[in-house]
KOLDO-591833 format. One record per atom (N, C-alpha, C): residue number from 1; residue in three letters; atom name; x, y, z. Coordinates in steps of 0.001 Angstrom, whole numbers, m for minus. Example, Ala and Ser with C-alpha at 12.3 -4.5 7.8 and 13.67 -1.06 7.14 Angstrom:
REM KOLDO-591833
(drenke 1; ALA; N; (13190; m5690; 7800)) (drenke 1; ALA; CA; (12300; m4500; 7800)) (drenke 1; ALA; C; (13200; m3300; 7800)) (drenke 2; SER; N; (12850; m2250; 7080)) (drenke 2; SER; CA; (13670; m1060; 7140)) (drenke 2; SER; C; (12900; 30; 7870)) 
***
This chain:
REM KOLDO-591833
(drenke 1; UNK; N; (33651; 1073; 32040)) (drenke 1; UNK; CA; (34027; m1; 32931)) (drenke 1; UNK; C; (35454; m424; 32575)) (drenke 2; UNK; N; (36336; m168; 33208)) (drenke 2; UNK; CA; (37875; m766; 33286)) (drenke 2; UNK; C; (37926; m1988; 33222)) (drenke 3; UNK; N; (38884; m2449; 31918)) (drenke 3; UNK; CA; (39114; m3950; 31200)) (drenke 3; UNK; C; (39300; m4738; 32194)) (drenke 4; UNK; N; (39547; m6191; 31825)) (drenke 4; UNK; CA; (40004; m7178; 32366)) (drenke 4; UNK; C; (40671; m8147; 31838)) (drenke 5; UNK; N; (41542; m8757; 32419)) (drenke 5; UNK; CA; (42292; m9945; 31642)) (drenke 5; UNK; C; (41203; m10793; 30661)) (drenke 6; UNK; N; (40425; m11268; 31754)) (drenke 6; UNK; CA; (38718; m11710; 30785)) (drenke 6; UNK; C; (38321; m11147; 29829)) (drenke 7; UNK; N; (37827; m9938; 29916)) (drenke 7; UNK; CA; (37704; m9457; 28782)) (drenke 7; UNK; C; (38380; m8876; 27717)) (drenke 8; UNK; N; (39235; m8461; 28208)) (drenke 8; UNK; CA; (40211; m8366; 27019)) (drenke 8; UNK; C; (40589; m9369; 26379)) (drenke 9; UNK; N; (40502; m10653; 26776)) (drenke 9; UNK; CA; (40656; m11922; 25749)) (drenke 9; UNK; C; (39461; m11907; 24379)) (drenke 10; UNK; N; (38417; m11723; 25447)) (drenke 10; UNK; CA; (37032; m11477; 24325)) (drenke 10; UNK; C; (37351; m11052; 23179)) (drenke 11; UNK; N; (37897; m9361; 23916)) (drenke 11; UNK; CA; (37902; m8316; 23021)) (drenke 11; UNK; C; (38924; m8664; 21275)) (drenke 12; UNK; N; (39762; m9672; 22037)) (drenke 12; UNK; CA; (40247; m10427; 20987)) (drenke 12; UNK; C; (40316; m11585; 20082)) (drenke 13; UNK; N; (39170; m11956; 20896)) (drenke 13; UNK; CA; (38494; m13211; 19804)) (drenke 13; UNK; C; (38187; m13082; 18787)) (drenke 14; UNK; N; (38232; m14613; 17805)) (drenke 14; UNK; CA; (37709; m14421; 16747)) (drenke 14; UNK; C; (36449; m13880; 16282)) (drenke 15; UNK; N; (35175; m14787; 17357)) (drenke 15; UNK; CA; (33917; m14570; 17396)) (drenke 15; UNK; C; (33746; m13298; 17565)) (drenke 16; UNK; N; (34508; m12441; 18776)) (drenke 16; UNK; CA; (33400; m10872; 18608)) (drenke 16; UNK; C; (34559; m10108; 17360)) (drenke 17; UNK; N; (35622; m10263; 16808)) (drenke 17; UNK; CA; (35745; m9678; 15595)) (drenke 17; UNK; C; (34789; m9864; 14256)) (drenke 18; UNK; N; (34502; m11294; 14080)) (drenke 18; UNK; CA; (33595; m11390; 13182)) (drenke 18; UNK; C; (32199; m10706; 13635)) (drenke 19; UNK; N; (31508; m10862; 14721)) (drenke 19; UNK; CA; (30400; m9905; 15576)) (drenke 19; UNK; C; (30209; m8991; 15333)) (drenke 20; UNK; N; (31577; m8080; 15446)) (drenke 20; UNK; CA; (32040; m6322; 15190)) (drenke 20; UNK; C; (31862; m6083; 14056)) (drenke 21; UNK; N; (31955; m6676; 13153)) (drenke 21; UNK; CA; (32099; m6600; 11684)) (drenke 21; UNK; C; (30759; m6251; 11089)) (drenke 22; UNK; N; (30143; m7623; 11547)) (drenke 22; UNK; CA; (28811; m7946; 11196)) (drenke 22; UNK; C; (27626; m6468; 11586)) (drenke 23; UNK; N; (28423; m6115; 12650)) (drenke 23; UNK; CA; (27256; m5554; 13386)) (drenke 23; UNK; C; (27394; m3749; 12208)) (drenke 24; UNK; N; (29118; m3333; 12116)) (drenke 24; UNK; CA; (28994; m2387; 11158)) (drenke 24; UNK; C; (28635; m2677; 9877)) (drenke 25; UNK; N; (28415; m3599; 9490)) (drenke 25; UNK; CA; (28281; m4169; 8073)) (drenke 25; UNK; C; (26472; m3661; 7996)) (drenke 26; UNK; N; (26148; m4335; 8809)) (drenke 26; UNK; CA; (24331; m4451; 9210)) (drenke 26; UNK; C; (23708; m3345; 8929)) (drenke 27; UNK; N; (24389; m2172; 9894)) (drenke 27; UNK; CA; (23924; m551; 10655)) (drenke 27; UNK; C; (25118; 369; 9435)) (drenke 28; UNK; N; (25322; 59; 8289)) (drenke 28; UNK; CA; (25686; 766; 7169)) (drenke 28; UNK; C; (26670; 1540; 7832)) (drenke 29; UNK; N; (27444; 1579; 8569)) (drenke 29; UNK; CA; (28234; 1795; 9024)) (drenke 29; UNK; C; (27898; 3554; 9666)) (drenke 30; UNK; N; (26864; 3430; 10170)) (drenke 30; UNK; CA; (26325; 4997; 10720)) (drenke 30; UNK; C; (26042; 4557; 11989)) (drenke 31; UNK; N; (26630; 5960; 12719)) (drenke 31; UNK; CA; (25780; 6065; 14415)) (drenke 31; UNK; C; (24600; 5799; 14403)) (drenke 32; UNK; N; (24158; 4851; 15495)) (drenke 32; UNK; CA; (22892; 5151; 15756)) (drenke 32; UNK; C; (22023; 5884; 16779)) (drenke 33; UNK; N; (22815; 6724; 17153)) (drenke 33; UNK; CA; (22601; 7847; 17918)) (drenke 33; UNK; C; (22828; 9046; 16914)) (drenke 34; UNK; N; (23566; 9422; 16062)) (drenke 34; UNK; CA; (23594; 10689; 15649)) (drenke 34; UNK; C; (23768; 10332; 13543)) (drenke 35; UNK; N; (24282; 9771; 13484)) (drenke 35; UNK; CA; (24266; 9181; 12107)) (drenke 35; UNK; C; (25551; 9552; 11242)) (drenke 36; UNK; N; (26261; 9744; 11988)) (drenke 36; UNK; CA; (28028; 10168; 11706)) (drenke 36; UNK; C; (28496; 8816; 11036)) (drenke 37; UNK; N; (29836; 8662; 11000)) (drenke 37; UNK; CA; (30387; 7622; 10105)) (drenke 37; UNK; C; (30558; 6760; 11880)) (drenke 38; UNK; N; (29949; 5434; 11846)) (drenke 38; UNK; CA; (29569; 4182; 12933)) (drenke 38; UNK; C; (31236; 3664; 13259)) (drenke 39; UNK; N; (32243; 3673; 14175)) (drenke 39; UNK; CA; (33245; 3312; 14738)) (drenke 39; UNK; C; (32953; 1903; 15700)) (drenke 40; UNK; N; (32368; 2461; 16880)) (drenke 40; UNK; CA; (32581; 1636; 17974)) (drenke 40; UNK; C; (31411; 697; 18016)) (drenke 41; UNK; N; (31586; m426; 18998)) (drenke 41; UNK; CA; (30555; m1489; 18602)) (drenke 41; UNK; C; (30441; m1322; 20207)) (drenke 42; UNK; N; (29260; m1036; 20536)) (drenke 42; UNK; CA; (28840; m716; 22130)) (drenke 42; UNK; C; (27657; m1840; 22533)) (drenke 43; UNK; N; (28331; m2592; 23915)) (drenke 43; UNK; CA; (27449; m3541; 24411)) (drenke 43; UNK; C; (25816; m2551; 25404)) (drenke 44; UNK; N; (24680; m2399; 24801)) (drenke 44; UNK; CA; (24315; m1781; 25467)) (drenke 44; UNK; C; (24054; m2323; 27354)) (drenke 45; UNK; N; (23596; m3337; 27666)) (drenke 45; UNK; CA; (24219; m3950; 28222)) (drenke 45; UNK; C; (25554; m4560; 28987)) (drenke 46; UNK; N; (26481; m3751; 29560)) (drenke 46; UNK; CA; (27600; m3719; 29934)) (drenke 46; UNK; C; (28623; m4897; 30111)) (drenke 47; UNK; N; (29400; m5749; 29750)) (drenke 47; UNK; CA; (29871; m6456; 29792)) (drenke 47; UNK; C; (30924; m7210; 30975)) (drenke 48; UNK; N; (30569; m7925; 31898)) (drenke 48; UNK; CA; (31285; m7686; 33151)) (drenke 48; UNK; C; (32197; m9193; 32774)) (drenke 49; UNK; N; (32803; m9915; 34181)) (drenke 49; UNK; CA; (33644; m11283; 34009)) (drenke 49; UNK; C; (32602; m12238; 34212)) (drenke 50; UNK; N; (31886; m11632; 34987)) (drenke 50; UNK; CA; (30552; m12907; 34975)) (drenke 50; UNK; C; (29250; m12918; 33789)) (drenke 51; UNK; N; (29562; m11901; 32613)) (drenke 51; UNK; CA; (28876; m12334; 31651)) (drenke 51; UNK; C; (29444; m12554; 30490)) (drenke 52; UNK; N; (30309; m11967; 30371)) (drenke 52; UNK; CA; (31416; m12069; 29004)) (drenke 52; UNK; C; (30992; m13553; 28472)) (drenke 53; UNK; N; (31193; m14607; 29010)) (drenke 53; UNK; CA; (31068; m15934; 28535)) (drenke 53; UNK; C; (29368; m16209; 28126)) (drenke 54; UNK; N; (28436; m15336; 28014)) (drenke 54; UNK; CA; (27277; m15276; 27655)) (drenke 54; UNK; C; (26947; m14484; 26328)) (drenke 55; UNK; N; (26875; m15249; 25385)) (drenke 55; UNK; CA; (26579; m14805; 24412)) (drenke 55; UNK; C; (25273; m14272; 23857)) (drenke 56; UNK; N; (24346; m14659; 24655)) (drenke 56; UNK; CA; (23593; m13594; 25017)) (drenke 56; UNK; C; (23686; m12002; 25301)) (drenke 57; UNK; N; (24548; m11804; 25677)) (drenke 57; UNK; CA; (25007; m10063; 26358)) (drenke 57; UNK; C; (25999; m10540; 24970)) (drenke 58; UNK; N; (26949; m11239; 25137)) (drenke 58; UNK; CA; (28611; m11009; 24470)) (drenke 58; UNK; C; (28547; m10507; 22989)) (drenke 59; UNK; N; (27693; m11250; 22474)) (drenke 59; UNK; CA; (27406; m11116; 21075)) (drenke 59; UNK; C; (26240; m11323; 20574)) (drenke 60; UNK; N; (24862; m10874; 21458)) (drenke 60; UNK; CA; (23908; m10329; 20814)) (drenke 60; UNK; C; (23681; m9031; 19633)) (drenke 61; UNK; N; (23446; m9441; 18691)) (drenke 61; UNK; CA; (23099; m8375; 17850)) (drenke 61; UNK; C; (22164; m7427; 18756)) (drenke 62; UNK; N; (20954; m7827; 19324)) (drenke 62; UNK; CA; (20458; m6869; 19883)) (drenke 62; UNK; C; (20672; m6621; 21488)) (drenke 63; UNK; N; (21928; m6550; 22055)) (drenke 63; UNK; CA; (22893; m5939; 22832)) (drenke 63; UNK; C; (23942; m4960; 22294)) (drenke 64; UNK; N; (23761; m4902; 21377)) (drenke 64; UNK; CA; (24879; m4351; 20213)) (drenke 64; UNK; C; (24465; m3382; 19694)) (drenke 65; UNK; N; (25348; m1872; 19815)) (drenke 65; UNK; CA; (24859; m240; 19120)) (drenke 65; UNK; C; (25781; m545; 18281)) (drenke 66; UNK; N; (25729; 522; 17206)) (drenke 66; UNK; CA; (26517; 1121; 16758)) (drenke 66; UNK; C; (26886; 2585; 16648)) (drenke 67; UNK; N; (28317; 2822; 17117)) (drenke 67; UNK; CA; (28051; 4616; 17772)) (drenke 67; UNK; C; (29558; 5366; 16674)) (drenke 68; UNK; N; (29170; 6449; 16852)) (drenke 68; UNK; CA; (30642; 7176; 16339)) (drenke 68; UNK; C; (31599; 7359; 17556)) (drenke 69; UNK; N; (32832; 8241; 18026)) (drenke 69; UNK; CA; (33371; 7694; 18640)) (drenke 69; UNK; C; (32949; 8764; 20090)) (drenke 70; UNK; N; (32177; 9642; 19588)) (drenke 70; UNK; CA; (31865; 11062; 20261)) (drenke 70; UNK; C; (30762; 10350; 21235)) (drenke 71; UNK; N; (29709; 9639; 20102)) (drenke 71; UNK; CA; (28741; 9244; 21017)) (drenke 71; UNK; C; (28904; 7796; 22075)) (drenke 72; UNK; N; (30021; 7003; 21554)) (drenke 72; UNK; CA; (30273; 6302; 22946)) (drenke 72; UNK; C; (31177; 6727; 23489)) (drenke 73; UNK; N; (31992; 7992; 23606)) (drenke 73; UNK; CA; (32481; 8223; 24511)) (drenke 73; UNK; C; (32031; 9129; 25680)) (drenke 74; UNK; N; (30688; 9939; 25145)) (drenke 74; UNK; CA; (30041; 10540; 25919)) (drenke 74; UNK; C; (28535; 9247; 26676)) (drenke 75; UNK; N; (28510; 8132; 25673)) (drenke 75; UNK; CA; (27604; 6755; 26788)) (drenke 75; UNK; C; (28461; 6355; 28250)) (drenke 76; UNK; N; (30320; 6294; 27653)) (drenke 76; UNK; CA; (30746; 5937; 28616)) (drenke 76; UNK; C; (30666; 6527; 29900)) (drenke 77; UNK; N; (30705; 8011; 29307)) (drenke 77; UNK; CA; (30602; 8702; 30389)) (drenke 77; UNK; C; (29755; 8950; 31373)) (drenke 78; UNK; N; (28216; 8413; 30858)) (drenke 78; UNK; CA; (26968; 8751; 31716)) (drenke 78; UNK; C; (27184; 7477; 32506)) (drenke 79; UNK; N; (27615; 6430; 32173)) (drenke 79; UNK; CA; (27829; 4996; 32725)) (drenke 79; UNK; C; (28833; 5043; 34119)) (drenke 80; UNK; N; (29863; 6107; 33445)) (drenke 80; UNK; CA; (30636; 5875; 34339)) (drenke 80; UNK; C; (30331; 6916; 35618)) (drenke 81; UNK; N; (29306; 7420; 35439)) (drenke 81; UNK; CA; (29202; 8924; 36124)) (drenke 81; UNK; C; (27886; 8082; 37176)) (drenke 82; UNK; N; (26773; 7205; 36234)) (drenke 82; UNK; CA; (26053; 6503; 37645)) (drenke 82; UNK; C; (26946; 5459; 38443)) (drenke 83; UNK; N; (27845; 4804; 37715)) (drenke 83; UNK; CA; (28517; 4306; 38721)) (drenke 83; UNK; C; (29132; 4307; 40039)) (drenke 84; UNK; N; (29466; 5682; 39523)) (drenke 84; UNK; CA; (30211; 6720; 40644)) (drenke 84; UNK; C; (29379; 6965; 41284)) (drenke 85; UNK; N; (28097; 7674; 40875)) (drenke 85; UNK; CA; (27226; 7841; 42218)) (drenke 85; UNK; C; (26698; 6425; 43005)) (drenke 86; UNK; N; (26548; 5582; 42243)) (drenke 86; UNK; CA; (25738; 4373; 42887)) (drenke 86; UNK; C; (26666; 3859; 43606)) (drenke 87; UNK; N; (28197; 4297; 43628)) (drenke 87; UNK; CA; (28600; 3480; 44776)) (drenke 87; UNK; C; (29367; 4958; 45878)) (drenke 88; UNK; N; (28350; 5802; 46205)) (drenke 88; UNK; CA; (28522; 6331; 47636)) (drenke 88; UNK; C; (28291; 5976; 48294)) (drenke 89; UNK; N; (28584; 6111; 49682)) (drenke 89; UNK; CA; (27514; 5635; 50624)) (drenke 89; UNK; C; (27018; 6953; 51452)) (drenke 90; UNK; N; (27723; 8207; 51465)) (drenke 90; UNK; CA; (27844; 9411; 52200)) (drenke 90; UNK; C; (26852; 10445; 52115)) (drenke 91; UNK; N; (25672; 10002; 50377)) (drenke 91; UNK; CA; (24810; 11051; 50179)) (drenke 91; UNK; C; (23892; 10069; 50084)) (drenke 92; UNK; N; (22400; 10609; 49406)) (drenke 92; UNK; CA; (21327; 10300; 49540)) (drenke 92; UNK; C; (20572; 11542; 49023)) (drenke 93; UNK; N; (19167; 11140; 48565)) (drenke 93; UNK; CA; (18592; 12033; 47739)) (drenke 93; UNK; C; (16799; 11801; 48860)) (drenke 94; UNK; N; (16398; 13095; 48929)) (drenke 94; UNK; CA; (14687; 13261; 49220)) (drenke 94; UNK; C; (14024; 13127; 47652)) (drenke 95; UNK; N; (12745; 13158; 48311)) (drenke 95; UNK; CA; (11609; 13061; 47212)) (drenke 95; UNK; C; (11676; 13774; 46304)) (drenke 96; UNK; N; (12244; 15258; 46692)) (drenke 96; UNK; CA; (12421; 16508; 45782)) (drenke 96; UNK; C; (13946; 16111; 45050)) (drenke 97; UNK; N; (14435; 15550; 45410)) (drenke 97; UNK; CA; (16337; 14881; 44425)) (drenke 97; UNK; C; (16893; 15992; 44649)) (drenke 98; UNK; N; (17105; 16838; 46084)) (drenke 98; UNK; CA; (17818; 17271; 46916)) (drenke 98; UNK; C; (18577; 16335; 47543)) (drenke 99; UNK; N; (20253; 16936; 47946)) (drenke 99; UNK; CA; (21437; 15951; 48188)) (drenke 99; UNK; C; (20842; 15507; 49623)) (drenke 100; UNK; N; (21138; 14594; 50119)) (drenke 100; UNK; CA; (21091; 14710; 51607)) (drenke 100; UNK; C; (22283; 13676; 52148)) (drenke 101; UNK; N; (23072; 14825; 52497)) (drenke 101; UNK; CA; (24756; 13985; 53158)) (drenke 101; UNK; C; (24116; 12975; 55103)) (drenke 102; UNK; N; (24665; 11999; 54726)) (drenke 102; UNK; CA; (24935; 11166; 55835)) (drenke 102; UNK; C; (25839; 11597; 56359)) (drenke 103; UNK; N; (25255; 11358; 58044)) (drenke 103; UNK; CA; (26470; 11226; 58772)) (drenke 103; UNK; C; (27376; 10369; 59224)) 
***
């Protein structure tokens, strides 16, 4: 999901640096997807402008992975890949999840 002035303020707060910290400190600093040396601090839960200010999503520990940089960059990618489909409007899928193009 492409930043925002909003969130990129977050991203620089005090609170989710201390958060970030906490959260590699916690998870021994290992993926928790593959168990490599733990980098990125991933909202599983996606972080938009209308939740950022919810600390609930913002800085839940349990909204919070810990990934190496392989494995959130390949989360981003599945994220960014339903996105893309969920906003066609031109296809459509049958029962069998055969394409079916609109006209």
């Amino acid at each position: 999901m492409p930043g925002s002035p909003k969130r990129d303020k977050f991203y620089h707060s005090t609170a989710w640096k201390k958060c970030r910290e906490q959260i590699i400190i916690s998870r021994y600093q290992l993926c928790e997807k593959c168990g490599k040396k733990g980098t990125e601090v991933h909202h599983i839960i996606p972080l938009t402008d209308e939740n950022v200010d919810d600390p609930m999503i913002s800085l839940n520990p349990e909204n919070l992975m810990l990934l190496c940089k392989e494995c959130h960059d390949s989360i981003r990618l599945e994220e960014s890949m339903v996105n893309y489909v969920g906003v066609r409007g031109d296809v459509s899928f049958d029962a069998q999840g055969n394409i079916i193009f609109k006209k």
